[in-house]
N, C-alpha and C positions, 0 to 999 in steps of 0.2 A: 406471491410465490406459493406453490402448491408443494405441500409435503401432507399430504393426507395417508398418501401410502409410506408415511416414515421414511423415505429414502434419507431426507436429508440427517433423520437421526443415528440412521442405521449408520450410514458413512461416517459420521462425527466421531462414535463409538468402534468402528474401525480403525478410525486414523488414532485416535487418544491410544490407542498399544504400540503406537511409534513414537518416538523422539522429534523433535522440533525443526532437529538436520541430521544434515547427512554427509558421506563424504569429507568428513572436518570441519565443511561451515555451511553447504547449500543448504540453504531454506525446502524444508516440507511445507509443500503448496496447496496440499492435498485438500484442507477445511475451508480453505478460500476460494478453490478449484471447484471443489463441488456445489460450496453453496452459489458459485453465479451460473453453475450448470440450470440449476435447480429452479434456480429465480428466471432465469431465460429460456423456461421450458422445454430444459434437455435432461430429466429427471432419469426416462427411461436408458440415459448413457451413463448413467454415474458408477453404478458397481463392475462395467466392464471396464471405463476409463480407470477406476481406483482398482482391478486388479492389474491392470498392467504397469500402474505408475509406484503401488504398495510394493513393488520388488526391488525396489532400489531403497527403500525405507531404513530405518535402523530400530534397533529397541531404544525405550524410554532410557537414559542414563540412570545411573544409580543416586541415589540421594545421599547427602552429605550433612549437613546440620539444618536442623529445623531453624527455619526463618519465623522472628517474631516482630510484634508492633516495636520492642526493645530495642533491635540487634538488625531489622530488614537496611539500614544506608549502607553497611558494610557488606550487605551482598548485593548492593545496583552496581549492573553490568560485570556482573562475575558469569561466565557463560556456562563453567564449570557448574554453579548452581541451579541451572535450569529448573530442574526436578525438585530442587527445594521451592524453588519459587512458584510451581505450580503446587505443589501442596500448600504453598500460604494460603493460594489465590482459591485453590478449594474449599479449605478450610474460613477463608471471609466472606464468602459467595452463600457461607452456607449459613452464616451467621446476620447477612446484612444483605438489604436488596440490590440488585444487580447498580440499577442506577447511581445507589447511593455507594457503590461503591467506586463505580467508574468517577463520580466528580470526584471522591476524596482523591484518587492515582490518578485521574486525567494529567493536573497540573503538577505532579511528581514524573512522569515518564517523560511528558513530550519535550522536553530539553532534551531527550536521548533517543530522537526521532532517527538519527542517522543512523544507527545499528544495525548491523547486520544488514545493508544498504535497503534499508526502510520496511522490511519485510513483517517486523513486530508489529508495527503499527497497520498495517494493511490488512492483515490478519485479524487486530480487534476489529478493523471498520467493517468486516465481514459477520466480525462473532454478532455484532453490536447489531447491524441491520437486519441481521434473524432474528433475532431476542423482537425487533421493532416491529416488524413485521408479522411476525408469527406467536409472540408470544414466548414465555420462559418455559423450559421443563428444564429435565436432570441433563441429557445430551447435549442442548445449548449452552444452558449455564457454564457444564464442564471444557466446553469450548472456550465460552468469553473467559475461562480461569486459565486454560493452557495458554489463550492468545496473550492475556496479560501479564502469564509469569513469562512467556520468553521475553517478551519487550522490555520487564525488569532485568532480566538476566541479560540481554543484547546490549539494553541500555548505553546511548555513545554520543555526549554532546559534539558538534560542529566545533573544531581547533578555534575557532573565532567567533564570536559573539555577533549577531546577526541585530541590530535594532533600525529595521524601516521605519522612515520618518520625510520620503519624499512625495513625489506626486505621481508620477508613471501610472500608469495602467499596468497591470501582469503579462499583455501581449507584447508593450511597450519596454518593458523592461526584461523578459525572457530574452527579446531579438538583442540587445545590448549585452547582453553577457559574453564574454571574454568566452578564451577555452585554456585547460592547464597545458603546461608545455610536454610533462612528459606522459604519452597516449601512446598505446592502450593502458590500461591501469587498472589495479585492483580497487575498489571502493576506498578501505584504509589509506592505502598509499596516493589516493584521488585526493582525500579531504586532504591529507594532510602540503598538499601545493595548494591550498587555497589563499590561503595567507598571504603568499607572496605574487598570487596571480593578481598580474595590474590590472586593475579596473573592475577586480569580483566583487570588494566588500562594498566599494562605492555604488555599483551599477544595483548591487542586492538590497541596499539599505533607500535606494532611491524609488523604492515601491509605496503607494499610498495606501495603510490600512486605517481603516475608517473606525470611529469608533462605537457608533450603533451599530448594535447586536447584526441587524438586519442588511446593513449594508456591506459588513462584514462578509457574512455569509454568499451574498451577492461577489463580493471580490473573490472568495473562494472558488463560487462556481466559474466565475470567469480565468480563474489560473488554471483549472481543470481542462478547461476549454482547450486555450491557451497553448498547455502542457499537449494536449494530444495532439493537436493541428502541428506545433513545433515538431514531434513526431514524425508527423505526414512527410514533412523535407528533409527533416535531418538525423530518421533513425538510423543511417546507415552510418552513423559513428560509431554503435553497439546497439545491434537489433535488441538485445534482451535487456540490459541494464537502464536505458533511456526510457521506457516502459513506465520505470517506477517514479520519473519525474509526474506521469501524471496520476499513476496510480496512486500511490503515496496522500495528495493532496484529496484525492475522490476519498479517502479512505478514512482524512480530518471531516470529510463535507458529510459523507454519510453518516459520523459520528454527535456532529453538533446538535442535533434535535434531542438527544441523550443526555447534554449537560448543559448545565447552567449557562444563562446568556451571558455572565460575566468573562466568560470564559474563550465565547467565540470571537473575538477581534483577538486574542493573542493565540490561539490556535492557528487562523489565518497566517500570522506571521511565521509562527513557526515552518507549518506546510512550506509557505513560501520559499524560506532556509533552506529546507530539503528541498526541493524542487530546482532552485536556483544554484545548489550543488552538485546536483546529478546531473541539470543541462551545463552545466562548466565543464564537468567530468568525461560527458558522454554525447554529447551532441557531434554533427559532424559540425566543419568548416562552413563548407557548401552545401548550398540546396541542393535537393534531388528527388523532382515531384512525385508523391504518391500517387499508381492508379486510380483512375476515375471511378469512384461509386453510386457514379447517379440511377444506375439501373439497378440495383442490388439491394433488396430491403434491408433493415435491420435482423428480421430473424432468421436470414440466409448466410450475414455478416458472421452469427454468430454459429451458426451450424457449422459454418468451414474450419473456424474458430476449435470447434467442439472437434470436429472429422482430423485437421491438422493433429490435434493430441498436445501439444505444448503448452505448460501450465501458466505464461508467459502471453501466449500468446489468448487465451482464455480469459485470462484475467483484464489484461488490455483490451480487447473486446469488450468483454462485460462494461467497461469506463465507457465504451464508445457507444452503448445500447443506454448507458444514459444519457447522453449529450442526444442522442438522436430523441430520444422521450420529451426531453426539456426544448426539442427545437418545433417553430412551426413548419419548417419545411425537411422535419430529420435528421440534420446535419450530414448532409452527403462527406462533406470535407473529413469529418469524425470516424464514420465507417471506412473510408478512402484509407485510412492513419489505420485502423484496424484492420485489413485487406494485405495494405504494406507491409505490416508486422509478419505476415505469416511466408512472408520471403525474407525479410531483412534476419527474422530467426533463425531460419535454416542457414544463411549464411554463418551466424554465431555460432552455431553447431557445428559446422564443417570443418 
């Protein structure tokens, strides 16, 4: 990723003078937006794209009680605290190295992976791969602190406790997931028919995660996969919210190299949770095959991507410009899911 000319810092420090959301509860997209702009060699679009998308923004909320090491359980997942929770996250960030801070809150947040339908967490695996790639400053840092007070403040375990302990493969087991009965639906009101949907805890708990570090990580990428191809047929359930089954889990994969190896076999699982949630949620019934990508590079995929404007449809992209990286022939099928999205979108728009 090239930020030599500061783009990506410049943007960071833009978006940090807005609030987390907007509208009541839409997620600002904007530090996740830009930084796969950036990494996908769309750097020269980023301050046109952030001025047209910063006017729907809102200011930082106001702060309410300082969060301490003492007193921080009583503010997870209070949303009202956003603003406190980044100033925790600024204030530890500045006291303790990025990493060492991320394993101590890795395994305090991600039980609370479902918030705000995954968006907290998507948003660290953004902060988290600049910092990897590029290196720590003030801009970033202040990132990976904003990404991890919302996900504090979003904070929202799954109604039902999730513990896979079958053999499935993540391809094998996404295609077997049930769907809830009452569709369309808000994310909240989705999790909460999980419970009672026949066949979700069983079909979700029937996934095999492995427990070397390494194989782990291996099943992750493959839910990734997975998630986007399912995509390809059945985004037209909800072009926008089905997105984040695969983003979501890209967002744990991109993270793992950052924390401890004890930590990636239940990571995995978690991802999984969410994942296996949002395709219950948001998947269609029926198939409905994505256009064909076999002539369309990757960084054409993602230009349309960038040209479309939707922070949705960018981001999903960006997942499919990995799967294309990691394949030896591309993953045509992966760009196909990404192509899709930028119809299946607009229809959610309409």
């Amino acid at each position: 990723m090239d930020t030599t000319n500061g783009t990506l810092d410049e943007a960071l420090l833009r978006l940090h003078t807005s609030g987390p959301e907007f509208a009541g509860y839409l997620s600002n997209h904007g530090p996740m937006a830009v930084e796969a702009m950036i990494r996908n060699g769309q750097a020269r679009t980023v301050h046109r794209w952030l001025d047209a998308y910063a006017q729907k923004l809102e200011d930082v909320p106001a702060p309410r009680t300082r969060i301490t090491d003492a007193n921080w359980q009583q503010a997870l997942g209070d949303p009202g605290r956003v603003t406190d929770w980044t100033r925790y996250f600024t204030e530890q960030s500045a006291e303790h190295p990025w990493r060492e801070l991320l394993a101590a809150w890795w395994p305090r947040l991600l039980p609370g992976i479902a918030g705000a339908a995954t968006h907290p967490v998507i948003r660290v695996g953004h902060a988290v791969r600049s910092l990897l790639a590029e290196g720590e400053n003030a801009a970033r840092t202040a990132e990976f602190a904003h990404a991890l007070g919302y996900w504090a403040a979003r904070h929202l375990p799954l109604p039902t406790a999730v513990h896979p302990s079958g053999s499935a493969t993540p391809a094998a087991a996404l295609a077997a997931l049930p769907r809830v009965a009452d569709r369309p639906t808000s994310p909240l009101n989705g999790y909460a028919q999980l419970p009672d949907t026949p066949g979700w805890l069983r079909t979700t708990e029937s996934l095999h995660i492995p427990e070397a570090p390494e194989a782990a990580r291996d099943g992750l990428a493959a839910l990734v996969r997975a998630a986007t191809l399912n995509y390809a047929d059945h985004g037209h359930g909800h072009g926008i919210l089905l997105v984040h089954a695969a983003t979501a889990p890209n967002a744990v994969l991109r993270t793992l190299p950052a924390l401890p190896r004890e930590l990636w076999a239940g990571s995995y699982a978690v991802a999984w949770a969410a994942a296996s949630a949002l395709t219950t949620l948001y998947a269609a019934d029926a198939p409905r095959p994505a256009p064909n990508a076999d002539t369309v590079t990757p960084e054409e995929v993602f230009a349309r991507a960038v040209a479309h404007g939707n922070e949705h449809a960018i981001k999903f992209a960006d997942t499919a410009l990995d799967l294309a990286a990691a394949s030896e022939d591309g993953d045509t099928r992966a760009l196909s899911a990404a192509l899709n999205a930028l119809t299946l979108i607009d229809e959610d728009d309409d």
